[in-house]
LODORO-379795 format. One record per residue (C-alpha): residue in one letter; x, y, z. Coordinates in steps of 0.001 Angstrom, whole numbers. Last residue first. Layout:
<sites>
a/X/Y/Z
...
</sites>
This chain:
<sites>
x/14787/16549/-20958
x/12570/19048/-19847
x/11370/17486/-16331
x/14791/16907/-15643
x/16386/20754/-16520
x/13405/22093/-14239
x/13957/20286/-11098
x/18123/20982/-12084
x/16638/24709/-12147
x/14828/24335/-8870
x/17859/22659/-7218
x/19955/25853/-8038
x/17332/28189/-6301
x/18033/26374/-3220
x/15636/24588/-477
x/16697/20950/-1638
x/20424/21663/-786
x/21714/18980/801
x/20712/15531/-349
x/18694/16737/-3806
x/22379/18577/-4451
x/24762/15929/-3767
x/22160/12871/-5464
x/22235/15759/-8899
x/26361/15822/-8400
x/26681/12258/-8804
x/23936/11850/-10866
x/25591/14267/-13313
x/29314/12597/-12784
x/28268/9037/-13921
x/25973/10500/-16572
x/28947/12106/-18343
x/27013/13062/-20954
x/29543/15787/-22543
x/26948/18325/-22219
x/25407/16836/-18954
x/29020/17208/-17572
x/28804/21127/-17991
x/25329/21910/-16806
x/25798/18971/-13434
x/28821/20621/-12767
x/27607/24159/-13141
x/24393/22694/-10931
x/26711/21136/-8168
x/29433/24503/-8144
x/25974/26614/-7789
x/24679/24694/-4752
x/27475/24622/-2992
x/30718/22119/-2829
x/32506/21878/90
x/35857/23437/524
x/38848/21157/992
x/41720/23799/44
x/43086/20973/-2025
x/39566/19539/-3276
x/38282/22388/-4187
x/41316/24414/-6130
x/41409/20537/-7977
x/37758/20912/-8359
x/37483/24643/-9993
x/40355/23347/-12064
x/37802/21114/-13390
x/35075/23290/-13726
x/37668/25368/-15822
x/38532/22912/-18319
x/35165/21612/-19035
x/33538/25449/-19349
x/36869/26258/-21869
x/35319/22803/-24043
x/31792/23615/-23491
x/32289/26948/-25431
x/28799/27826/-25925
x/28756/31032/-24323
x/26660/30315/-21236
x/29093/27022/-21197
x/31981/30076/-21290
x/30189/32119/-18488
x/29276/28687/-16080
x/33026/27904/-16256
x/33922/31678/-15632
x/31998/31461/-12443
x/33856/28569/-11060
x/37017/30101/-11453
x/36017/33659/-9938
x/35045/31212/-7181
x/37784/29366/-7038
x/40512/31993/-6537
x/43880/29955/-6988
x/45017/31884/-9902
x/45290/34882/-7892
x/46067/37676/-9930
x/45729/36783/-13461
x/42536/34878/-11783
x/41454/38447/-10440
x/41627/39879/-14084
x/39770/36987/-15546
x/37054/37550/-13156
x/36365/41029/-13818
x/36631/40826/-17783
x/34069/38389/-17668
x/32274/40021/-14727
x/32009/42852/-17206
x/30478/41657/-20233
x/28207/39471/-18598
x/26450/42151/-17029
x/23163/41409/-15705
x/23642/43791/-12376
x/23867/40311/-10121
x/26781/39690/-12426
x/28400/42903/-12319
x/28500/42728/-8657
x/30132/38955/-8477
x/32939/40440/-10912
x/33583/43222/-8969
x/33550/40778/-5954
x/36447/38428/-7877
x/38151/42054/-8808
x/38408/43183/-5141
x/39214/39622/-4031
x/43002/39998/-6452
x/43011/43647/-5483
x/43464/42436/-1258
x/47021/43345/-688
x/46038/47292/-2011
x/49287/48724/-4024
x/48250/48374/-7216
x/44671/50185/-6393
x/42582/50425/-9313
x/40638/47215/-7928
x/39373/49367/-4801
x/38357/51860/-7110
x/36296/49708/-9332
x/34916/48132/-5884
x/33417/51174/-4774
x/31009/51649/-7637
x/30610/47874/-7949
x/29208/48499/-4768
x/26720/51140/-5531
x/25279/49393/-8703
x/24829/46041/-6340
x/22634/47700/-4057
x/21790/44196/-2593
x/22204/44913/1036
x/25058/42644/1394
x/26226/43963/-1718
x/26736/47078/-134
x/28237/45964/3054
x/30876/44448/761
x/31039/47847/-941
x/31517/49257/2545
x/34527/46937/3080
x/36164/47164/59
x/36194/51077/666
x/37233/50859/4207
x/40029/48434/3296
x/40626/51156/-306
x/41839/53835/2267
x/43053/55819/-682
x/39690/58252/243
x/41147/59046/3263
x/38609/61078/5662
x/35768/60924/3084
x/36101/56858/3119
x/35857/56738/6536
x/32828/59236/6753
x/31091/56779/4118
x/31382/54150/6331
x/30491/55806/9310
x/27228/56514/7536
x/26553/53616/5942
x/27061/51659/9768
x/24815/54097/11313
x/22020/53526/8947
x/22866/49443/8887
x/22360/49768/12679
x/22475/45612/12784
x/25185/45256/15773
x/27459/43739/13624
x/26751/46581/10896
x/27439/49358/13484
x/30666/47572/14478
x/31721/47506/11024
x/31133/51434/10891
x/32979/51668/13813
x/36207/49664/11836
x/36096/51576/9326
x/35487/54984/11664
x/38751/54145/13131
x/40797/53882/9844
x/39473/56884/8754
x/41437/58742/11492
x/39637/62443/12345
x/39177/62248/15795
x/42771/60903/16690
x/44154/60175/20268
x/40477/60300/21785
x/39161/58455/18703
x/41439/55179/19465
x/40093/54915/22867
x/36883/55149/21862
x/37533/52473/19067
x/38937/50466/22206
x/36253/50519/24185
x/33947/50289/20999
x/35867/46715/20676
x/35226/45749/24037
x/31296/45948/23968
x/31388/44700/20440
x/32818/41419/21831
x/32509/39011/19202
x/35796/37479/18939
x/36415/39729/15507
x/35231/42880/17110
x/37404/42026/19779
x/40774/42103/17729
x/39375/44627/15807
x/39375/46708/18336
x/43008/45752/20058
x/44075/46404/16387
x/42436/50226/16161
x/43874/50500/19955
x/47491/49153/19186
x/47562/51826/15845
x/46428/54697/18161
x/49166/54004/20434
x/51499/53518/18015
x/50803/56692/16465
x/50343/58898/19701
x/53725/57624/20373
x/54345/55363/23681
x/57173/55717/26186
x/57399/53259/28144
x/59168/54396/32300
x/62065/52618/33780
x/65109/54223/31985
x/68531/53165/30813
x/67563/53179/27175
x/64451/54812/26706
x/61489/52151/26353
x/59864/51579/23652
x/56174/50474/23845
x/54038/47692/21853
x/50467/47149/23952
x/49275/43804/23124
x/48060/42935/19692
x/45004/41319/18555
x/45735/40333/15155
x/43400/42228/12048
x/41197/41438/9128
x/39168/43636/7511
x/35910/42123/6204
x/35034/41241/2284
x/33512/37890/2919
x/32945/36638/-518
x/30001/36052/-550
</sites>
């Protein structure tokens, strides 16, 4: 998946200084704002020995910030205390329940642990949000929820919104090709597994195992042979273990 983690720089410690004078003077809010970055600064390096420090640090200022407890609660999941990490999750989201990064983050975690009804829960909020920076992922995941749910209906509608977002989201891209060719409307499935490989090519992602059988699904309708043993060689080379090369198995012995 789509990662769905929060994202933040390590900062150094911002003061202001009175004019004329030699000693910073820090606000409880910037200092609690350097200590929730200086966290996730180490939690992203690794360190979740130096980013409780800081969450510690950050808690001490403010108990009750929901922003702190996100970022605990991804600690807790790092560290594999998935009981723990729910539960600081869910105390984030109690806290400030507009704080649609902890929400996109514990329907991430979620999905992760395949309770795909709970985070499509979460994620229809987190879409709702105008203001959020990352609604455009929100609806791509929505999308990927409603799929593993069985429905259709809904990732349709999911994916097309995050494309009217973000046009350049490949995966919501990609899916939509396999929905139309599911529908019957090779055509629309043509035209979007080809966008999917000019959003591929420029941001030079690799392809997986689902991009090589929705290419092999779509091109095998228009019997491009060419293309199909291109992407069948791709997939038997790389990705023998996948569910995806099991289906092209199957797709050969029934043609």
């Amino acid at each position: 998946m789509l990662v769905l983690c929060c994202v933040g720089l390590l900062l150094g410690g911002c003061v202001t200084t009175t004019t004329g004078g030699f000693n910073p003077e820090v606000s409880e809010d910037e200092a609690l704002e350097d200590y929730i970055q200086l966290a996730i600064g180490y939690y992203e390096a690794g360190d979740m020995a130096g980013a409780r420090r800081h969450i510690n640090n950050a808690l001490e200022i403010d108990s009750r910030s929901s922003e702190v407890y996100n970022v605990l609660a991804l600690v807790h999941q790092r560290e594999g205390d998935l009981e723990l990490a729910d539960q600081e999750f869910r105390r984030a989201i109690r806290l400030d329940s507009t704080n649609s990064r902890a929400r996109n983050n514990y329907a991430a975690f979620l999905f992760d642990l395949q309770r795909y009804d709970d985070a499509y829960a979460q994620l229809e909020i987190v879409a709702s949000d105008t203001t959020y920076e990352g609604r455009a992922i929100a609806f791509e995941n929505l999308g990927r929820s409603a799929l593993r749910m069985g429905n259709k209906e809904a990732a349709n509608q999911a994916f097309q919104r995050a494309l009217q977002l973000n046009s350049n989201l490949y995966v919501s891209t990609l899916e939509l090709a396999q929905i139309r060719f599911d529908e019957g409307d090779f055509q629309a499935a043509r035209t979007l597994y080809n966008r999917y490989l000019t959003i591929k090519d420029f941001y030079s992602i690799p392809h997986t195992p689902r991009s090589l059988w929705v290419g092999i699904q779509v091109e095998g309708h228009f019997r491009n042979d060419a293309a199909v043993d291109g992407y069948a060689r791709l997939l038997s080379a790389l990705y023998q273990d996948s569910p995806e090369y099991q289906l092209y198995q199957n797709f050969v012995n029934d043609n």
